[in-house]
Residue frames as a rotation matrix with the C-alpha (Angstrom) as fourth column:
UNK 1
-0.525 0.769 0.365 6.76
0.815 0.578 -0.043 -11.87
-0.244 0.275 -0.930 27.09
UNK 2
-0.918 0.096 0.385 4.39
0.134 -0.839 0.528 -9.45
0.374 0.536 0.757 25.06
UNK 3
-0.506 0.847 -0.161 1.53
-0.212 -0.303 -0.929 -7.67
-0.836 -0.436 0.333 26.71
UNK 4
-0.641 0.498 0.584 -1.82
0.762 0.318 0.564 -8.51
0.095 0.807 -0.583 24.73
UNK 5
-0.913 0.196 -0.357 -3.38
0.008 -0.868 -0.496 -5.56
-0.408 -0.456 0.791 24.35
UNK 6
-0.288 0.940 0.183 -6.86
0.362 0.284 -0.888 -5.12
-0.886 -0.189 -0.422 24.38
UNK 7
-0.900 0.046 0.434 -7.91
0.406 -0.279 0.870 -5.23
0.161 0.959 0.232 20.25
UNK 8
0.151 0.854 0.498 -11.47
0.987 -0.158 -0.030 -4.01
0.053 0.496 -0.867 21.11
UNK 9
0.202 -0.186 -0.961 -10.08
0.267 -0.934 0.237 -0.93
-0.942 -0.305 -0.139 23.11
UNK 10
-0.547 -0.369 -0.751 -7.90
-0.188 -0.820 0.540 0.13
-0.815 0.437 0.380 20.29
UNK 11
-0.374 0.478 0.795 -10.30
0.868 -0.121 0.481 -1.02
0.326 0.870 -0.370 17.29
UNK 12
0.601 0.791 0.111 -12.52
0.742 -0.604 0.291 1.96
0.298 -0.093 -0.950 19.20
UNK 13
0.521 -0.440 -0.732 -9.96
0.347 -0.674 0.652 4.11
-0.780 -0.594 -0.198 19.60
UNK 14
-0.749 -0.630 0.205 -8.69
0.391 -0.171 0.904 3.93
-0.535 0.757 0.374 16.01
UNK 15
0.122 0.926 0.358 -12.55
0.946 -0.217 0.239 4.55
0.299 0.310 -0.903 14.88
UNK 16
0.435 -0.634 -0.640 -11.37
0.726 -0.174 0.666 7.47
-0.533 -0.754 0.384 16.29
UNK 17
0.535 -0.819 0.206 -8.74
0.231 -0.093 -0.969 8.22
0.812 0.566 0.139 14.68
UNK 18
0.486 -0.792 0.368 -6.09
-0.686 -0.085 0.722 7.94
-0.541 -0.604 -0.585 17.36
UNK 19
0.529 -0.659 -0.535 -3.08
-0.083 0.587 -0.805 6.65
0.844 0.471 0.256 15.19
UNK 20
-0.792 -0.602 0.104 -1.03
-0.609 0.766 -0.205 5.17
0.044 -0.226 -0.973 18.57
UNK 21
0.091 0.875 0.475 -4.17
-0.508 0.451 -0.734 3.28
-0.857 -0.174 0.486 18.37
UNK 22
0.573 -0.205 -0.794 -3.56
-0.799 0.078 -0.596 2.74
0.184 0.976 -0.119 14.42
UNK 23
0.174 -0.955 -0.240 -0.09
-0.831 -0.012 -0.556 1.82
0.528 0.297 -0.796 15.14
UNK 24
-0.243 0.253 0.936 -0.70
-0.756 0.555 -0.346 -0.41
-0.608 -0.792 0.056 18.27
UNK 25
0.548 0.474 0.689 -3.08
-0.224 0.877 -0.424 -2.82
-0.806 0.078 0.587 16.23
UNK 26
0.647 -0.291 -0.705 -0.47
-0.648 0.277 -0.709 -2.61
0.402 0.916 -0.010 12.96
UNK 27
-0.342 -0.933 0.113 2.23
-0.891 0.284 -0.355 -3.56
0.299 -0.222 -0.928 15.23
UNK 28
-0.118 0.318 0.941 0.04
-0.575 0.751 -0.325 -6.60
-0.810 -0.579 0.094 17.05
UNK 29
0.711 0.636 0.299 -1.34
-0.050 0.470 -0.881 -7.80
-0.701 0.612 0.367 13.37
UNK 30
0.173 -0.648 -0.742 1.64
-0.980 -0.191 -0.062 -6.86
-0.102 0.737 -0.668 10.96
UNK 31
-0.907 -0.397 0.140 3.41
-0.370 0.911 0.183 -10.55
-0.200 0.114 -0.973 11.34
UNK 32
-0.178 0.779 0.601 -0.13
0.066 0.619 -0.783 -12.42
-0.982 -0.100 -0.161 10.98
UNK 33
0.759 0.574 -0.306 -0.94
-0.207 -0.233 -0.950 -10.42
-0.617 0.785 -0.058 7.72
UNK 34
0.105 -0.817 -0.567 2.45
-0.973 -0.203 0.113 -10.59
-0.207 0.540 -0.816 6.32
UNK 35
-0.731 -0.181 0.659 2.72
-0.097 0.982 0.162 -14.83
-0.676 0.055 -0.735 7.05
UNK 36
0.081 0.817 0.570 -0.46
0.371 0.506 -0.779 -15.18
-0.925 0.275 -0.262 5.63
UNK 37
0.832 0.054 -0.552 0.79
-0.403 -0.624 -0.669 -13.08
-0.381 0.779 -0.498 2.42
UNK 38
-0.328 -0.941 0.078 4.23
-0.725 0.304 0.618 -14.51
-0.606 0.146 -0.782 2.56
UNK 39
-0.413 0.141 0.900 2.41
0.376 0.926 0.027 -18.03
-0.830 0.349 -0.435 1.61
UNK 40
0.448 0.884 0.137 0.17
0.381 -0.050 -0.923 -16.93
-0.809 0.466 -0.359 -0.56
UNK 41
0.695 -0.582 -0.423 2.98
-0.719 -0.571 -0.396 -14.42
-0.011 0.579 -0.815 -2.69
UNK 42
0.662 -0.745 -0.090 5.92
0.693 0.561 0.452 -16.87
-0.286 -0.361 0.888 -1.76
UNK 43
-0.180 -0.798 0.575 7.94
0.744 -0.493 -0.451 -12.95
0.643 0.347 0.682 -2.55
UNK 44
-0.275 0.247 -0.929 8.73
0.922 -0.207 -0.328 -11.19
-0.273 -0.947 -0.171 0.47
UNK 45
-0.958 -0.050 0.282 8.25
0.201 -0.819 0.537 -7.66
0.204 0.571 0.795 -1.86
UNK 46
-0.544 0.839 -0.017 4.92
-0.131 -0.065 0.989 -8.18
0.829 0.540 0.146 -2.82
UNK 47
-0.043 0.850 -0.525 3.87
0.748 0.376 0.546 -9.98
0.662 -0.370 -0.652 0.33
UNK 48
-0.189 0.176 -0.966 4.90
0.973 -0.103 -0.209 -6.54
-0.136 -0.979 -0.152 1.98
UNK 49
-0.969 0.235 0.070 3.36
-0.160 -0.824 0.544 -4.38
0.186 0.516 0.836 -0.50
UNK 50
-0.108 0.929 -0.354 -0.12
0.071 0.363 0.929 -6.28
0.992 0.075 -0.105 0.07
UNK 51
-0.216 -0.137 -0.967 0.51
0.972 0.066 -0.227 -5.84
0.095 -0.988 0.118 3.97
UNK 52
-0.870 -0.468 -0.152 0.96
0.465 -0.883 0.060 -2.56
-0.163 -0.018 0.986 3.61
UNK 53
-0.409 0.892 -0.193 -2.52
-0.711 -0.179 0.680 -1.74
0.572 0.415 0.708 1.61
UNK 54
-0.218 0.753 -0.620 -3.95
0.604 0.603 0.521 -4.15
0.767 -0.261 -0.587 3.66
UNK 55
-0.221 0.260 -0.940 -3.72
0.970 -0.047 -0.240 -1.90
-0.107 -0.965 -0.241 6.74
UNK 56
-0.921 -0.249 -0.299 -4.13
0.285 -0.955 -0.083 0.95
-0.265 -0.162 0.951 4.81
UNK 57
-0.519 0.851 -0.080 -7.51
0.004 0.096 0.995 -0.34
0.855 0.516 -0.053 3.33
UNK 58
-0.062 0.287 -0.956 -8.28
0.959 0.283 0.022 -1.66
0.277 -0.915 -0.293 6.93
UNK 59
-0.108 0.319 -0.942 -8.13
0.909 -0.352 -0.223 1.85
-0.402 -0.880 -0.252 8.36
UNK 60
-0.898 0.420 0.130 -9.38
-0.201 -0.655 0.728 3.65
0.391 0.628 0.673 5.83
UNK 61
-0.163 0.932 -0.323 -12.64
-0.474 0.213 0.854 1.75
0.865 0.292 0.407 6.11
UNK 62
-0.892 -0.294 -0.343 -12.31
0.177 0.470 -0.865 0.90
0.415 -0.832 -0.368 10.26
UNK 63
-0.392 0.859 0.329 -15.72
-0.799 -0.141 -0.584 2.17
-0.455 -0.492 0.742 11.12
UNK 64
0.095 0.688 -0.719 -17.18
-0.619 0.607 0.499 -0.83
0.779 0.398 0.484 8.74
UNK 65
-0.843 -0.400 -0.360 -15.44
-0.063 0.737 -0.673 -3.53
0.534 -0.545 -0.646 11.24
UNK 66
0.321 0.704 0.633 -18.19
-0.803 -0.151 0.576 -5.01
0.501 -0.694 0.517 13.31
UNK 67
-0.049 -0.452 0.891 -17.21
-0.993 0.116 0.004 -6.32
-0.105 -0.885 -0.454 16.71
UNK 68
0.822 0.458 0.338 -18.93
-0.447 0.887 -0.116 -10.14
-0.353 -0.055 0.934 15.76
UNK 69
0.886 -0.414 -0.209 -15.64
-0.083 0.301 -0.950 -10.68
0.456 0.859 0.233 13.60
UNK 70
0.470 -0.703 -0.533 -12.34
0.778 0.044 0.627 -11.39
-0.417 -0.709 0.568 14.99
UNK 71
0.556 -0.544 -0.628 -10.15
-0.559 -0.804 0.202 -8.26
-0.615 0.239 -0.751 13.94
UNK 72
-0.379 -0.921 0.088 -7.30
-0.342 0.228 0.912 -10.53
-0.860 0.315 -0.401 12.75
UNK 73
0.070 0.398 0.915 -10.09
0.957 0.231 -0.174 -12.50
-0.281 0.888 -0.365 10.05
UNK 74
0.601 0.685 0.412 -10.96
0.633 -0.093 -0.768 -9.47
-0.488 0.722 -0.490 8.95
UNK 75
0.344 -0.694 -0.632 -7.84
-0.861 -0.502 0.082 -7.65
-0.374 0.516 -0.771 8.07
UNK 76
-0.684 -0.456 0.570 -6.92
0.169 0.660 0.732 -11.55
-0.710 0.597 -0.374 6.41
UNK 77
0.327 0.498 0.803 -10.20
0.904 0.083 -0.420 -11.41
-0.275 0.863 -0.423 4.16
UNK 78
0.891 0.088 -0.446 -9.24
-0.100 -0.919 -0.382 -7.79
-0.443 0.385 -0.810 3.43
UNK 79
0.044 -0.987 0.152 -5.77
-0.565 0.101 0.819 -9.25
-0.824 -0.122 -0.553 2.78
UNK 80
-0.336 0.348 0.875 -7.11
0.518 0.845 -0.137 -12.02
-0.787 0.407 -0.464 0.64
UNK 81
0.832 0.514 0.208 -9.47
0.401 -0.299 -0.866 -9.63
-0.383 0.804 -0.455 -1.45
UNK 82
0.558 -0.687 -0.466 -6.22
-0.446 -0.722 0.529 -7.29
-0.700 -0.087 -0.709 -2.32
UNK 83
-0.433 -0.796 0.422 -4.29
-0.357 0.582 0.731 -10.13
-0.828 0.166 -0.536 -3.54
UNK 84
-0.129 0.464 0.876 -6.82
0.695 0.673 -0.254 -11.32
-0.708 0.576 -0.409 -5.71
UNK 85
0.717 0.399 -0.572 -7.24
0.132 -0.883 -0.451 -7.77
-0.685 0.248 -0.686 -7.06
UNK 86
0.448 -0.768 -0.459 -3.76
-0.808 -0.567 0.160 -7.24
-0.383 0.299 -0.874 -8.11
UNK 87
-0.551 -0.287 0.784 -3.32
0.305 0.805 0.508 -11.27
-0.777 0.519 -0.356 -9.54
UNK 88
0.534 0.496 0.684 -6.47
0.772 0.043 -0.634 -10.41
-0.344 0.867 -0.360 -11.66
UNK 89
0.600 -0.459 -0.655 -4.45
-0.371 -0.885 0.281 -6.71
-0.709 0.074 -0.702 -12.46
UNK 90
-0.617 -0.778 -0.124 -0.92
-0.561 0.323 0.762 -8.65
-0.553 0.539 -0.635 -13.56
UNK 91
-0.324 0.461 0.826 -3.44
0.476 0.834 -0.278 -10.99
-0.817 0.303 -0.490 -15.44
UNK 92
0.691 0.715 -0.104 -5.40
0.439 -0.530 -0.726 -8.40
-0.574 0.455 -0.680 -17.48
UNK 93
0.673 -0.280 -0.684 -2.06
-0.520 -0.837 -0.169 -6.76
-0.526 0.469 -0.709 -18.31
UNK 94
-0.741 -0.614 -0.273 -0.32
-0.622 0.474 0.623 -10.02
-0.253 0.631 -0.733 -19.90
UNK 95
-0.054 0.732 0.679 -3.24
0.534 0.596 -0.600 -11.76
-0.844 0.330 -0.423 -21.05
UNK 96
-0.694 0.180 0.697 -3.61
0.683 -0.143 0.717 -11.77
0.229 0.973 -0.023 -25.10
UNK 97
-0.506 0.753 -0.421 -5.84
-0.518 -0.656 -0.550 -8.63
-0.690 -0.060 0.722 -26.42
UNK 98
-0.523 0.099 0.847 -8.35
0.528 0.818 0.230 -9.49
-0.669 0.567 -0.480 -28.71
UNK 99
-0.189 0.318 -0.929 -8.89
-0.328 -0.912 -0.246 -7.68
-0.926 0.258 0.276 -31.80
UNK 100
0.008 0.616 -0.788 -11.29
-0.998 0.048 0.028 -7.96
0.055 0.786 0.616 -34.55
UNK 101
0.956 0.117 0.269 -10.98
-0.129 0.991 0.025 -12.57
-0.264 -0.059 0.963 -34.00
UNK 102
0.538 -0.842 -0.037 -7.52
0.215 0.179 -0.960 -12.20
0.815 0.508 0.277 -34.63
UNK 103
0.983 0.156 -0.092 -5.05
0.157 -0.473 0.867 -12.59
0.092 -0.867 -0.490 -31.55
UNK 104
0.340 -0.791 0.508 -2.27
0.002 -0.540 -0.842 -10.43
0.941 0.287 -0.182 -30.44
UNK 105
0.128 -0.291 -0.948 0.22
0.984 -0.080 0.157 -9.66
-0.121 -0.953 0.276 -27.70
UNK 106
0.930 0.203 0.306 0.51
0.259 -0.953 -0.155 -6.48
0.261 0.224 -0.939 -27.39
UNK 107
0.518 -0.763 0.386 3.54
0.108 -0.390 -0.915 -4.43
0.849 0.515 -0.119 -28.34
UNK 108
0.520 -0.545 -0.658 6.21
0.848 0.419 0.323 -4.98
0.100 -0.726 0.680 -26.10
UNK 109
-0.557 -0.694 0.456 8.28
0.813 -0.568 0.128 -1.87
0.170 0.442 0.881 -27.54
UNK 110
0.224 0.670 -0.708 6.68
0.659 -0.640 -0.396 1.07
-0.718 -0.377 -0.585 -26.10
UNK 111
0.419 -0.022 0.908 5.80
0.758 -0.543 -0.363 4.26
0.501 0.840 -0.211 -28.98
UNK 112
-0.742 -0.660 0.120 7.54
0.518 -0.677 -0.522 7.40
0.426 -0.325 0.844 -28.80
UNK 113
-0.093 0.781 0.618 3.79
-0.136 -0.625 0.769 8.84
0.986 -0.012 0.164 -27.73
UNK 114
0.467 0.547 -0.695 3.88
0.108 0.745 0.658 6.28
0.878 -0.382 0.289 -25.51
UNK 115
0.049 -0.720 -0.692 7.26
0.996 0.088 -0.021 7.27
0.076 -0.688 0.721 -23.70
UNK 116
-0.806 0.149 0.572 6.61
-0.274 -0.952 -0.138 11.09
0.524 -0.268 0.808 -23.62
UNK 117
0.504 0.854 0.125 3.03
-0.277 0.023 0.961 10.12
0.818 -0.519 0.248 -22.21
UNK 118
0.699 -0.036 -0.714 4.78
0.595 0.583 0.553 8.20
0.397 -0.811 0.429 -19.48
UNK 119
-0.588 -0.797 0.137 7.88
0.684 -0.580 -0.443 11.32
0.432 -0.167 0.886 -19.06
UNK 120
-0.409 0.558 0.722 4.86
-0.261 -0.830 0.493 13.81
0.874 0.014 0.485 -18.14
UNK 121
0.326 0.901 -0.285 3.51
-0.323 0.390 0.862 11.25
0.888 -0.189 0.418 -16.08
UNK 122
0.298 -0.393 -0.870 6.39
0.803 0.596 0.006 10.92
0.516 -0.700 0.493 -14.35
UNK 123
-0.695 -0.440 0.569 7.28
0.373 -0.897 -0.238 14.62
0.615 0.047 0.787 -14.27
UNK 124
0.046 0.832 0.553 3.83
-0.411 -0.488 0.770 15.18
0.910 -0.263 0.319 -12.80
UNK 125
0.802 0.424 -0.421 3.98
0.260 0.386 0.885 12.62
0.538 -0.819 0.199 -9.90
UNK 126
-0.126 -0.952 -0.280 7.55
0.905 0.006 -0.425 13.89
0.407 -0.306 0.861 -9.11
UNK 127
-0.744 0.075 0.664 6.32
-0.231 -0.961 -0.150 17.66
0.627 -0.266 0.732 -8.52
UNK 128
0.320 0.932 -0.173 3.29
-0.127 0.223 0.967 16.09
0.939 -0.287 0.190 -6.80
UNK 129
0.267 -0.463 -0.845 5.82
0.779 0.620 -0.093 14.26
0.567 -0.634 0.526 -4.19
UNK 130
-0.737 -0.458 0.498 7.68
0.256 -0.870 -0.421 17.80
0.626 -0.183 0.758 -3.82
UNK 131
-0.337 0.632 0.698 4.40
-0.693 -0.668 0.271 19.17
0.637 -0.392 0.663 -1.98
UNK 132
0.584 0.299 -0.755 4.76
0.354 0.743 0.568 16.17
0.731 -0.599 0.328 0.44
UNK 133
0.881 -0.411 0.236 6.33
-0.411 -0.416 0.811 17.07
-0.235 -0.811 -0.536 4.11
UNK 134
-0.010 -0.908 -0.419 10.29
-0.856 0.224 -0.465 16.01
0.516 0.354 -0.780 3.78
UNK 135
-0.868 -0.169 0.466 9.87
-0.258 0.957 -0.134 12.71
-0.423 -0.236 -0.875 6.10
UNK 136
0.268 0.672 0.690 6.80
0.132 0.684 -0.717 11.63
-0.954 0.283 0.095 3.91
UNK 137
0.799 -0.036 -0.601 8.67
-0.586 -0.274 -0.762 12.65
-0.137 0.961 -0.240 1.27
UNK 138
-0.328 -0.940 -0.089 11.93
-0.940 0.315 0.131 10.64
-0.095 0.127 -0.987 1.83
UNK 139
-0.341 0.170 0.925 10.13
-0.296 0.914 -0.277 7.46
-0.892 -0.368 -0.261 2.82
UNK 140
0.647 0.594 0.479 8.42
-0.065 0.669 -0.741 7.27
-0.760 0.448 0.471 -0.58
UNK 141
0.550 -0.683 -0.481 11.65
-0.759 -0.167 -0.630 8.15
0.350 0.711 -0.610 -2.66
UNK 142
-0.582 -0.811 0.058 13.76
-0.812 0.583 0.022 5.71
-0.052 -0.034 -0.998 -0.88
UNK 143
-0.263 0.423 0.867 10.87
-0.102 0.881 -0.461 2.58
-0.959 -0.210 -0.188 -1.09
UNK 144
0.655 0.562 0.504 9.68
0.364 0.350 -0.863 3.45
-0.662 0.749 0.025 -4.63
UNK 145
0.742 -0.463 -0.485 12.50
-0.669 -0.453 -0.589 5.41
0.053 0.762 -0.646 -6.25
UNK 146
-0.136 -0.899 0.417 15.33
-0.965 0.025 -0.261 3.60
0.224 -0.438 -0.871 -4.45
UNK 147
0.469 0.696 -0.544 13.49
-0.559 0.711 0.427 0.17
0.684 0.104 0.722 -3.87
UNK 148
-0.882 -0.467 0.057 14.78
-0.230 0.323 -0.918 -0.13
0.411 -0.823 -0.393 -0.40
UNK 149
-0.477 0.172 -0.862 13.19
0.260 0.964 0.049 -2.19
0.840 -0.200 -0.505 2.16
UNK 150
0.500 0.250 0.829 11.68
0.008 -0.959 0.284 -1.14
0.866 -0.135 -0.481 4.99
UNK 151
0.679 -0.407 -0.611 13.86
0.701 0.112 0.704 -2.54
-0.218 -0.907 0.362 7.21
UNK 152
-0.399 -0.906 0.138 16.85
0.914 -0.405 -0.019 -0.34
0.074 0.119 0.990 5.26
UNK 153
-0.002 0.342 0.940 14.53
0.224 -0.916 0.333 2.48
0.975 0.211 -0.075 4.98
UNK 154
0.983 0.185 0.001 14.20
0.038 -0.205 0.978 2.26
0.181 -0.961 -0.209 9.26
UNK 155
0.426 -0.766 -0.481 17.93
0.831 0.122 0.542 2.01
-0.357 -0.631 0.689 9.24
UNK 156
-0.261 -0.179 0.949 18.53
0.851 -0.507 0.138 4.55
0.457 0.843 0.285 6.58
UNK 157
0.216 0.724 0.655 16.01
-0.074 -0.656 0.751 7.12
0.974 -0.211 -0.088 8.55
UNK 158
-0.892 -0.403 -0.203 16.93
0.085 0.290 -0.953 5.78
0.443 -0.868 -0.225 12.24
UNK 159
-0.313 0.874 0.372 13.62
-0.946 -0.321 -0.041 5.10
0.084 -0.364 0.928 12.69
UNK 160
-0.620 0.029 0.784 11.99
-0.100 0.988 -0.116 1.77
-0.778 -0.150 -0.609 14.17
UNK 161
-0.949 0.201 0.242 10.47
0.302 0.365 0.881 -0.41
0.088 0.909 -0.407 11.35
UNK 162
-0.217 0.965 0.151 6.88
0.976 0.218 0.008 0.08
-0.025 0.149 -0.989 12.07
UNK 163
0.004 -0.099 -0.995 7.37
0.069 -0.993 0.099 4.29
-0.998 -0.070 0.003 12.69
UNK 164
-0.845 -0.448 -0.291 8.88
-0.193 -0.253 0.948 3.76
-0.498 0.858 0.127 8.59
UNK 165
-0.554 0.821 0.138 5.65
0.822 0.514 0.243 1.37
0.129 0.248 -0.960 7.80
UNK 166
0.193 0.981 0.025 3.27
0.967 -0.186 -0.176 3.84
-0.168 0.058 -0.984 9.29
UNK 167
0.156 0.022 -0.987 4.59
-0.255 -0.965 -0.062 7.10
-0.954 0.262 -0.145 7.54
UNK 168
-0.985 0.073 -0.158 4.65
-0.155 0.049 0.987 5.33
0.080 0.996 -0.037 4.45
UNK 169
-0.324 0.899 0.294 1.21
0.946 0.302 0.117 4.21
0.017 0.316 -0.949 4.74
UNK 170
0.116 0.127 -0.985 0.67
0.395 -0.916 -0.071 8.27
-0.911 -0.381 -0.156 5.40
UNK 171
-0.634 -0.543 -0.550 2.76
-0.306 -0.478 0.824 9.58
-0.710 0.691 0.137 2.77
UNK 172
-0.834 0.498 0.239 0.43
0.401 0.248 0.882 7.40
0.380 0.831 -0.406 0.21
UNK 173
-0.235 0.949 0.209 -2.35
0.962 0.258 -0.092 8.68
-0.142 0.179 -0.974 1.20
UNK 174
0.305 0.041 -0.951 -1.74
0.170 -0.985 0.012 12.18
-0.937 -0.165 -0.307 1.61
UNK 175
-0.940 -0.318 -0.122 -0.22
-0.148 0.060 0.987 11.58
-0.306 0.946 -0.104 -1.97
UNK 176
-0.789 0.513 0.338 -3.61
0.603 0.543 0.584 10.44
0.116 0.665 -0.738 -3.46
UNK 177
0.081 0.646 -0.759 -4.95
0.678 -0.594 -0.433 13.23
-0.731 -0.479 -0.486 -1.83
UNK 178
-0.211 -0.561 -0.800 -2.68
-0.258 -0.758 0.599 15.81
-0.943 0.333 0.015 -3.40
UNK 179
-0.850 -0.190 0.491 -2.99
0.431 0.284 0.856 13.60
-0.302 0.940 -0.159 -6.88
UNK 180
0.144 0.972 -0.187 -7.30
0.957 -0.185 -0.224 13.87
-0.253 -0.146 -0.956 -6.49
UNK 181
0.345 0.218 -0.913 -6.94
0.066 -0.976 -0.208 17.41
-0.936 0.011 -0.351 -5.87
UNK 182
-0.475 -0.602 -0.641 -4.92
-0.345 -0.543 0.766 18.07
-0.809 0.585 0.050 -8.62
UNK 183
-0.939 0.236 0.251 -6.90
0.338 0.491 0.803 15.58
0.066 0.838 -0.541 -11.21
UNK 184
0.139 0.938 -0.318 -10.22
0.920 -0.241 -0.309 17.45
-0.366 -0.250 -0.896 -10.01
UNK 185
0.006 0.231 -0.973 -9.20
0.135 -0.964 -0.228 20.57
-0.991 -0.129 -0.037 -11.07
UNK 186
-0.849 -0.528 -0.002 -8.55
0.056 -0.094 0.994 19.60
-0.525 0.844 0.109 -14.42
């Protein structure tokens, strides 16, 4: 039987920052946020790509949490808003443009501008990755290059699933760090 561990202790301990505190409330909440994505996505990808950013939005922004809320609602409405974010996203980017009263889909067939823009773009986030530590660097090559799971990525790494979970949620951010810097200096 699983100890329940006390969510206000570690909400105020993750306020904090103490990541076994972090890790503690992913591991207690992970299966809640994921079911409640699973329905909602009915694809187990997506509903653990929205899991993921949910807990990375959630403790990004843990000092907002105020005790009156249960913890679990509010990493679901933060779960909820996410999803809606990225339906309106995939919407905006297959939805008809409209140009001049005359509508269009837009060019399936990417220009040659279009595929050198996107070679530079990849060239750039690939040297970016390089200046990640080597285990926040493997975890995001094998999940986004390699589109392994994270259960293969925890066997792959011999690490337990939620260790793989929270050093990917790391690895992205220290990535968006590293991107920031680098798009500030320009």
């Amino acid at each position: 039987m699983a100890v329940t561990p006390d969510v206000q202790e570690l909400i105020n301990k993750a306020k904090k920052a103490d990541q076994k505190a972090f890790r503690a409330l992913l591991n207690y909440f992970w299966d809640d946020v994921y079911r409640f994505q699973l329905k909602r996505t009915k694809d187990t990808y997506e509903a653990e790509e929205v899991t993921v950013q949910t807990f990375a939005r959630a403790f990004d922004k843990i000092e907002t949490y105020e005790s009156s809320f249960k913890f679990k609602t509010w990493l679901i409405t933060i779960s909820k808003n996410i999803h809606i974010d990225l339906t309106r996203k995939q919407k905006l980017k297959t939805s008809e443009i409209e140009t001049s009263g005359v509508s269009q889909i837009a060019d399936a067939e990417p220009t040659v501008e279009d595929k050198i823009i996107k070679e530079q773009n990849l060239s750039n986030l690939l040297s970016q990755i390089k200046e990640l530590q080597p285990h926040y660097r493997e975890v995001i090559e094998l999940r986004f290059f390699k589109e392994m799971s994270y259960k293969e990525i925890a066997v792959r790494t011999e690490q337990p699933i939620t260790n793989v979970k929270v050093r990917l949620l790391r690895a992205k951010k220290l990535l968006a760090e590293i991107i920031n810097q680098k798009h500030n200096k320009l």
